[in-house]
VEXDO-731055 format. One record per atom (N, C-alpha, C, O): x, y, z; atom name; residue number from 1; chain. Coordinates in steps of 0.2 Angstrom, whole numbers. Layout:
N
+-------+-------+-------+------+------+-------+
:     x :     y :     z : name : resi : chain :
+-------+-------+-------+------+------+-------+
:     X :     Y :     Z :   CA :  NUM :     A :
...
+-------+-------+-------+------+------+-------+
//
This chain:
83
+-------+-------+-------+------+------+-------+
:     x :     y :     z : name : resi : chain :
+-------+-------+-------+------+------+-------+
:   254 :   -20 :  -391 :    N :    1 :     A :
:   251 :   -25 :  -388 :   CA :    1 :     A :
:   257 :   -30 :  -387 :    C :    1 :     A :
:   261 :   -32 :  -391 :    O :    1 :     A :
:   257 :   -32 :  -381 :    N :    2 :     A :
:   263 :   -36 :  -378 :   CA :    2 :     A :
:   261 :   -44 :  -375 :    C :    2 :     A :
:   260 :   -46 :  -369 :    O :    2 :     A :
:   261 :   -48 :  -379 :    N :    3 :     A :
:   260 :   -56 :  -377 :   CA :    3 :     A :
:   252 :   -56 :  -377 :    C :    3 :     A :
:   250 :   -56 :  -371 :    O :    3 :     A :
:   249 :   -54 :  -381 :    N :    4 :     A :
:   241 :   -53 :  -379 :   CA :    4 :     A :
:   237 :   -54 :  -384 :    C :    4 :     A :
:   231 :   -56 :  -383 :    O :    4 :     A :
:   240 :   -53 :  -390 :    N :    5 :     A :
:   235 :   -53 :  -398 :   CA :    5 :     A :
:   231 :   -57 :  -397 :    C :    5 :     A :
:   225 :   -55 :  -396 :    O :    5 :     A :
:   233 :   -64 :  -395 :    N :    6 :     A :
:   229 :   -70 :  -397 :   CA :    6 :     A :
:   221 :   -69 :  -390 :    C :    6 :     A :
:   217 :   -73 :  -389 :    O :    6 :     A :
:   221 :   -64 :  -388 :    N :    7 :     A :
:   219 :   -63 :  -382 :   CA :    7 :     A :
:   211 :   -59 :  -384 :    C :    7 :     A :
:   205 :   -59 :  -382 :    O :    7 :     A :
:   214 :   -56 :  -389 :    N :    8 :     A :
:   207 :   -51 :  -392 :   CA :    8 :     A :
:   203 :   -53 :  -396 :    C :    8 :     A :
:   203 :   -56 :  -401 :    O :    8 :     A :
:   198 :   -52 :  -393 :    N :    9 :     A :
:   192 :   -56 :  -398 :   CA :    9 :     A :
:   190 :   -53 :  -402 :    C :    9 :     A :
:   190 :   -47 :  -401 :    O :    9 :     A :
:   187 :   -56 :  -411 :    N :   10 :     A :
:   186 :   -53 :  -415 :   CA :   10 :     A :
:   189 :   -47 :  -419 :    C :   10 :     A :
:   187 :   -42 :  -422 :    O :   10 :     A :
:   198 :   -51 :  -419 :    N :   11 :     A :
:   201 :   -46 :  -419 :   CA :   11 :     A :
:   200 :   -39 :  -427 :    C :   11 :     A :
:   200 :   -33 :  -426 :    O :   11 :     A :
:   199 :   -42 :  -431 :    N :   12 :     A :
:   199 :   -39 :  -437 :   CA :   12 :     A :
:   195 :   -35 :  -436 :    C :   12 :     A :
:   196 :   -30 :  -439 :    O :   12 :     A :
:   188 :   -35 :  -432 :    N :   13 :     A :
:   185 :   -29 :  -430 :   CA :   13 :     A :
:   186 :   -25 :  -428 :    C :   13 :     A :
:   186 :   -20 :  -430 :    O :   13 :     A :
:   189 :   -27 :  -421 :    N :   14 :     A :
:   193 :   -24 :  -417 :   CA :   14 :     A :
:   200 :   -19 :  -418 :    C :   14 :     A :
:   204 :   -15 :  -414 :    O :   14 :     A :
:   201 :   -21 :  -425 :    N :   15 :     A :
:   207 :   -18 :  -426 :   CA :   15 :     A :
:   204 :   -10 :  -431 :    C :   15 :     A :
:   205 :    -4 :  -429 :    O :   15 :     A :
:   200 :   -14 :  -436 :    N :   16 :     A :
:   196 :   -11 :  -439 :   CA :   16 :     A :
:   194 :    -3 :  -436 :    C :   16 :     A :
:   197 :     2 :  -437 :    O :   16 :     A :
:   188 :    -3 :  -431 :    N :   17 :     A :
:   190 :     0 :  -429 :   CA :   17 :     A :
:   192 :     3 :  -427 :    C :   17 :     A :
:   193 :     9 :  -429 :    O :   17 :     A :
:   197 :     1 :  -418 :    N :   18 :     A :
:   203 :     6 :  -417 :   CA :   18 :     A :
:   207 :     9 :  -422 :    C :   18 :     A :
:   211 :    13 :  -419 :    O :   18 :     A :
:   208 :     8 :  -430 :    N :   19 :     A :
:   210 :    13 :  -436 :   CA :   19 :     A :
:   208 :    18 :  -436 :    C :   19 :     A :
:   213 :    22 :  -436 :    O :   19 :     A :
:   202 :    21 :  -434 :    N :   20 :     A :
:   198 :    26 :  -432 :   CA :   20 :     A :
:   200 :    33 :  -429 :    C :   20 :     A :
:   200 :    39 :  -430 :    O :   20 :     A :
:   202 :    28 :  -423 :    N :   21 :     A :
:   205 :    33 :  -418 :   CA :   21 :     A :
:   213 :    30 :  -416 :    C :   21 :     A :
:   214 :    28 :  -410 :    O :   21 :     A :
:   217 :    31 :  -421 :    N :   22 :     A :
:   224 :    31 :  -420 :   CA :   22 :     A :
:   223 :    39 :  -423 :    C :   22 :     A :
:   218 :    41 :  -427 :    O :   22 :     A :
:   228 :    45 :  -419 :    N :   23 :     A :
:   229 :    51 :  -422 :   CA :   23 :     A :
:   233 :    49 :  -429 :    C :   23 :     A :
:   234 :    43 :  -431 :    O :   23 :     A :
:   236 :    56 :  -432 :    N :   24 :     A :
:   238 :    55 :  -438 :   CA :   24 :     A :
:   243 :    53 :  -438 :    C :   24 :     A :
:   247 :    58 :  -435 :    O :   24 :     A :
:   247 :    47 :  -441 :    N :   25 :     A :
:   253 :    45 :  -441 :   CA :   25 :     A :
:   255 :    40 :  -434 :    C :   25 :     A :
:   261 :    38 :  -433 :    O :   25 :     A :
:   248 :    38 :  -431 :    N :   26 :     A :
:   250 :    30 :  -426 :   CA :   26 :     A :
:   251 :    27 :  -427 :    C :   26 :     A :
:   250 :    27 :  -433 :    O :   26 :     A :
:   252 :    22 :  -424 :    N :   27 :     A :
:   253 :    15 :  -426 :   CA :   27 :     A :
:   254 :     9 :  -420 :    C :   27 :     A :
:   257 :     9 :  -415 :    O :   27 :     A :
:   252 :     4 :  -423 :    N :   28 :     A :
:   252 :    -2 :  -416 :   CA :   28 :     A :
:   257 :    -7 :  -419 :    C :   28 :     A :
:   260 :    -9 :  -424 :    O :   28 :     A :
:   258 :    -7 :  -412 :    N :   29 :     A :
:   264 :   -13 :  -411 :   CA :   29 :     A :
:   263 :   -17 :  -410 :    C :   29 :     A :
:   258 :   -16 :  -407 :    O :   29 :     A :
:   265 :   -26 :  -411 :    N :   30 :     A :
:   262 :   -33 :  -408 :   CA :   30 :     A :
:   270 :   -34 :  -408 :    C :   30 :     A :
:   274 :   -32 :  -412 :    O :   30 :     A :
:   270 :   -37 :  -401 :    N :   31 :     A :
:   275 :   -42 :  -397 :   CA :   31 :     A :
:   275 :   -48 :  -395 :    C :   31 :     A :
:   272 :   -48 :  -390 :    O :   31 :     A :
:   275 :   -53 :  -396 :    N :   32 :     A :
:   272 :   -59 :  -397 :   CA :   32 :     A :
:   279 :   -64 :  -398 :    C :   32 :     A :
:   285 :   -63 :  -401 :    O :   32 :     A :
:   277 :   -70 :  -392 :    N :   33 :     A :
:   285 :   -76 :  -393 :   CA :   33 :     A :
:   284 :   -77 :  -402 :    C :   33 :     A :
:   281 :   -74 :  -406 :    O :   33 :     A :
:   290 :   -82 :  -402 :    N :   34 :     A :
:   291 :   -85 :  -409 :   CA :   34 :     A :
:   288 :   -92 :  -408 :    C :   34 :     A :
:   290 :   -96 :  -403 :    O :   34 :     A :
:   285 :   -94 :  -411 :    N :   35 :     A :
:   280 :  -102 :  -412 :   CA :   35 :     A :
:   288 :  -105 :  -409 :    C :   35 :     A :
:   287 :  -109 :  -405 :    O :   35 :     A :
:   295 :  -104 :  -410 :    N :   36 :     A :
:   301 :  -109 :  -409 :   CA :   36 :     A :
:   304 :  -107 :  -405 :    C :   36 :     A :
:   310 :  -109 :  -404 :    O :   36 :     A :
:   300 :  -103 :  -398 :    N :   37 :     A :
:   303 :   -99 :  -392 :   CA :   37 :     A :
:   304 :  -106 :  -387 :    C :   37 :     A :
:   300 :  -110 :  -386 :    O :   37 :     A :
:   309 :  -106 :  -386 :    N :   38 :     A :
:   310 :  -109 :  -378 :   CA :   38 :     A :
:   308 :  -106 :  -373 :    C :   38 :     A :
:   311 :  -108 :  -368 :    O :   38 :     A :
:   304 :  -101 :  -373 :    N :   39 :     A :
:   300 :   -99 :  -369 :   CA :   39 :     A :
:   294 :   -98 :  -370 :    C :   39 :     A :
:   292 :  -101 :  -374 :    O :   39 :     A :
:   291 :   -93 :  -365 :    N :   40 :     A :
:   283 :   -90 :  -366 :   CA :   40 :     A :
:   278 :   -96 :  -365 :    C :   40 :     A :
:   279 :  -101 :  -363 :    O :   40 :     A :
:   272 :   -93 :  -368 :    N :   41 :     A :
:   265 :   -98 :  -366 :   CA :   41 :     A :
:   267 :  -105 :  -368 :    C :   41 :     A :
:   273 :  -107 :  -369 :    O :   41 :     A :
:   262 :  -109 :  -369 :    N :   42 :     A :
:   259 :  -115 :  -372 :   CA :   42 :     A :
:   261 :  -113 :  -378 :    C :   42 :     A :
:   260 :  -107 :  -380 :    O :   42 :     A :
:   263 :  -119 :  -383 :    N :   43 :     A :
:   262 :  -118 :  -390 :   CA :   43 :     A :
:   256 :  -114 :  -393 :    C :   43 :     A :
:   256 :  -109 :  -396 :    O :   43 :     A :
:   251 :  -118 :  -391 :    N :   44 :     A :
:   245 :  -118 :  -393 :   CA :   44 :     A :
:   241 :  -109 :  -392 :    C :   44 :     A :
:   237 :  -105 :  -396 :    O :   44 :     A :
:   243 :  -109 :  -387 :    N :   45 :     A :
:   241 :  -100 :  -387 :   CA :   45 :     A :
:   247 :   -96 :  -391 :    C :   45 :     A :
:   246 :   -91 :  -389 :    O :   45 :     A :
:   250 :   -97 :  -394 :    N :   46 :     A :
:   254 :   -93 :  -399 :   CA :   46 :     A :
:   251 :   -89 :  -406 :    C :   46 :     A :
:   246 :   -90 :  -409 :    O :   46 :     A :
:   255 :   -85 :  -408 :    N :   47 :     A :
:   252 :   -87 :  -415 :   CA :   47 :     A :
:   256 :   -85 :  -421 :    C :   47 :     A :
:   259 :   -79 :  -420 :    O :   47 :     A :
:   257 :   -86 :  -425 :    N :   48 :     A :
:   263 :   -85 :  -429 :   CA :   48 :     A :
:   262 :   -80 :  -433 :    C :   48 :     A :
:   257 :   -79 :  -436 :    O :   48 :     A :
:   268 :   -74 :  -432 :    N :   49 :     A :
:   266 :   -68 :  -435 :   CA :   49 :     A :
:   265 :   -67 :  -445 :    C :   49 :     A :
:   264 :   -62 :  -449 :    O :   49 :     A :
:   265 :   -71 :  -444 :    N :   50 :     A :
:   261 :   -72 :  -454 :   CA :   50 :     A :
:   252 :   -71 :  -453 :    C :   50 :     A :
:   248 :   -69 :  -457 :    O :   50 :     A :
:   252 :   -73 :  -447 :    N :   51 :     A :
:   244 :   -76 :  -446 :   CA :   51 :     A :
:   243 :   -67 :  -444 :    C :   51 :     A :
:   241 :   -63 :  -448 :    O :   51 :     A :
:   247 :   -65 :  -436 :    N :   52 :     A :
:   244 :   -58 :  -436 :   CA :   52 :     A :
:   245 :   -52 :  -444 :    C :   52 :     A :
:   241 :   -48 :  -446 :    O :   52 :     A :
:   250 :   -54 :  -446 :    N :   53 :     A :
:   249 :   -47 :  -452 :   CA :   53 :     A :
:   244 :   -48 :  -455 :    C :   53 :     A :
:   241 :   -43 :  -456 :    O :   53 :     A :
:   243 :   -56 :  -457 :    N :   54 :     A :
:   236 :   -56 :  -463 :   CA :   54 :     A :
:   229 :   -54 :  -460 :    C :   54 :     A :
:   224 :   -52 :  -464 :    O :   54 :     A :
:   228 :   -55 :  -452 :    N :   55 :     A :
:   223 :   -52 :  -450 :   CA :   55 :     A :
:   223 :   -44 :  -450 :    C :   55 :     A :
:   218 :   -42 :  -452 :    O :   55 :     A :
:   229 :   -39 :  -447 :    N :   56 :     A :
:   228 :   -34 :  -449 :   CA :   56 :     A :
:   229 :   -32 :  -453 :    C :   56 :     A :
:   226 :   -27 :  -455 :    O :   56 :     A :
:   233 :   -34 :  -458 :    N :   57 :     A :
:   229 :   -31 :  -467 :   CA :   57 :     A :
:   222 :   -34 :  -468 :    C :   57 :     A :
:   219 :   -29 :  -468 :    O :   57 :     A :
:   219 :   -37 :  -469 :    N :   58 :     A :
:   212 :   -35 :  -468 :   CA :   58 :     A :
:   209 :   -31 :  -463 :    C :   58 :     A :
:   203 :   -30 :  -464 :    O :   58 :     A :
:   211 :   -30 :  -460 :    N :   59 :     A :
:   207 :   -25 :  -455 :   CA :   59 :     A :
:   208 :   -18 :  -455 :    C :   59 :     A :
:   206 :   -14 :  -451 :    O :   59 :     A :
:   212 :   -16 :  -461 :    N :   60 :     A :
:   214 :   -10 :  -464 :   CA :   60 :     A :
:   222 :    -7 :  -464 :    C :   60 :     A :
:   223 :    -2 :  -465 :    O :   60 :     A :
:   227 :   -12 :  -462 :    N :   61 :     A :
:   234 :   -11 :  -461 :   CA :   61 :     A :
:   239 :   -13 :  -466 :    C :   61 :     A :
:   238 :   -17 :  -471 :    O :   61 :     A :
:   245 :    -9 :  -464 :    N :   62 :     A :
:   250 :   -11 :  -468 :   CA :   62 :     A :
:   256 :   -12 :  -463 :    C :   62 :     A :
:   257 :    -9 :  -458 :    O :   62 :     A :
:   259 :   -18 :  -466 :    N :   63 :     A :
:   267 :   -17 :  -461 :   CA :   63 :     A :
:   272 :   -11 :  -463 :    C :   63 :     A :
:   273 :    -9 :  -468 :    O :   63 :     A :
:   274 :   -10 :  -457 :    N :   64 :     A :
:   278 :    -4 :  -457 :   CA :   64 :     A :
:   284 :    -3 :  -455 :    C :   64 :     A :
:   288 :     1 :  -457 :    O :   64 :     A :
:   285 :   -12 :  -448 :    N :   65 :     A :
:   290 :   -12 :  -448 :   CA :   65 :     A :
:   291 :   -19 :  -445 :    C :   65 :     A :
:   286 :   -21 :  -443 :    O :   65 :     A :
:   297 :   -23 :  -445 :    N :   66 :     A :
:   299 :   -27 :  -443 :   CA :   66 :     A :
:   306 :   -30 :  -439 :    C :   66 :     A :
:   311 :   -31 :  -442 :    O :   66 :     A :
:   304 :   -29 :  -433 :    N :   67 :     A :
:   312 :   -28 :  -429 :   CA :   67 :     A :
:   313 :   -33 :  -427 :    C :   67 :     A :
:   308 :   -36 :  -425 :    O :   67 :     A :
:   320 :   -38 :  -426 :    N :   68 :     A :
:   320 :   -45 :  -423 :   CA :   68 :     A :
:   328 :   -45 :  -421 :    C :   68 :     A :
:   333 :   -50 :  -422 :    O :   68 :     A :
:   328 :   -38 :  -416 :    N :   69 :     A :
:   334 :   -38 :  -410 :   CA :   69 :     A :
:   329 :   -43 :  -404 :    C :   69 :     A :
:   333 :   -46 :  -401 :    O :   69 :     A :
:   323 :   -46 :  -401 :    N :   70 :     A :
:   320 :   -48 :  -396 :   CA :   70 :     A :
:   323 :   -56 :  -398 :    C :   70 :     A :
:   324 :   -58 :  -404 :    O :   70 :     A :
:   326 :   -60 :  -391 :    N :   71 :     A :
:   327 :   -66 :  -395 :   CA :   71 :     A :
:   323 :   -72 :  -396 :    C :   71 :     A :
:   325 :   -76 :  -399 :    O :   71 :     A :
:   316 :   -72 :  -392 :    N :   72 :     A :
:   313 :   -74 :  -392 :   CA :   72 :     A :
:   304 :   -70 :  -393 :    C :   72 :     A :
:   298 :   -71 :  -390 :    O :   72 :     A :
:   306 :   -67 :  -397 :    N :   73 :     A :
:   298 :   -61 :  -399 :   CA :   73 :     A :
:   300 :   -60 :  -405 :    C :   73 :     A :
:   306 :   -60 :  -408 :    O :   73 :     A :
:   293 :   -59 :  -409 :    N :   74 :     A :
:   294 :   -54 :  -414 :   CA :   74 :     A :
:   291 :   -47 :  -413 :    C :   74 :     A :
:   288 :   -46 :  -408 :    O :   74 :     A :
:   292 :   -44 :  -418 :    N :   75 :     A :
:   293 :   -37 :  -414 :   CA :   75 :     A :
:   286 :   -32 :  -422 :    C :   75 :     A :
:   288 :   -29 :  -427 :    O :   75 :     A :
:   282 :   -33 :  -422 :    N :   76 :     A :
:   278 :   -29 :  -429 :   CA :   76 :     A :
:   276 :   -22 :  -426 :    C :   76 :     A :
:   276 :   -21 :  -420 :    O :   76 :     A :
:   275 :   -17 :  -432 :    N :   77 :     A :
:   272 :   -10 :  -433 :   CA :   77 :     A :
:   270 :   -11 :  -439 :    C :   77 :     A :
:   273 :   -11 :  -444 :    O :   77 :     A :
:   262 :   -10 :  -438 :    N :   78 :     A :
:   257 :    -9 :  -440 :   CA :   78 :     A :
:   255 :    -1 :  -443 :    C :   78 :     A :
:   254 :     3 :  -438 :    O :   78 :     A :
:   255 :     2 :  -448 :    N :   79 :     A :
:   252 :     8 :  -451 :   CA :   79 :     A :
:   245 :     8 :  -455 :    C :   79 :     A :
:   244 :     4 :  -460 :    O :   79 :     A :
:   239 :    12 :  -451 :    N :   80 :     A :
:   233 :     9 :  -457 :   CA :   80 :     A :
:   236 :    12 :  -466 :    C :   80 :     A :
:   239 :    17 :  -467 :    O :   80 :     A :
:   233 :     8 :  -469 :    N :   81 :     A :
:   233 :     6 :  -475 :   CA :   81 :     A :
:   230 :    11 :  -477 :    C :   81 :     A :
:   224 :    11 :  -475 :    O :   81 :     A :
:   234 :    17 :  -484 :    N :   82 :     A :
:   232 :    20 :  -488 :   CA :   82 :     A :
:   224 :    17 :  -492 :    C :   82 :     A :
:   223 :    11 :  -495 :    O :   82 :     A :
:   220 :    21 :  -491 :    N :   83 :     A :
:   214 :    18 :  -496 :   CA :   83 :     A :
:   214 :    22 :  -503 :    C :   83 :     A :
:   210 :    20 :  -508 :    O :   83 :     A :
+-------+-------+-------+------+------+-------+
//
């Protein structure tokens, strides 16, 4: 997902399930500006990626991975969460 999270509704649901149907070994991506970008949307439609991880660890994830070559993005990977 690229510049979108804040876009899905219901997300912990919605993530929830699509765990489901990730094949064995997928994983999701979020792209998203930095709440401090001199670019991208309105503040206000951002969301700071503290906020995405803790919605998708509850909705069955774990972080996987965290890249911050983007200079104005973070960059998350998402693996569902061992039960």
């Amino acid at each position: 997902l690229v510049d979108v999270f804040h876009h899905v509704e219901n997300r912990e649901r919605y993530f929830s399930r699509l765990r489901d149907s990730l094949k064995p070994g997928g994983r999701v991506a979020v792209i998203d500006f930095r709440m401090d970008s001199p670019e991208g949307p309105p503040k206000a439609a951002r969301m700071a990626p503290e906020q995405v991880k803790a919605e998708l660890k509850r909705a069955g994830y774990a972080l996987d991975r965290e890249h911050g070559f983007l200079p104005n993005q973070y960059f998350l990977v998402f693996r569902p969460a061992k039960s």
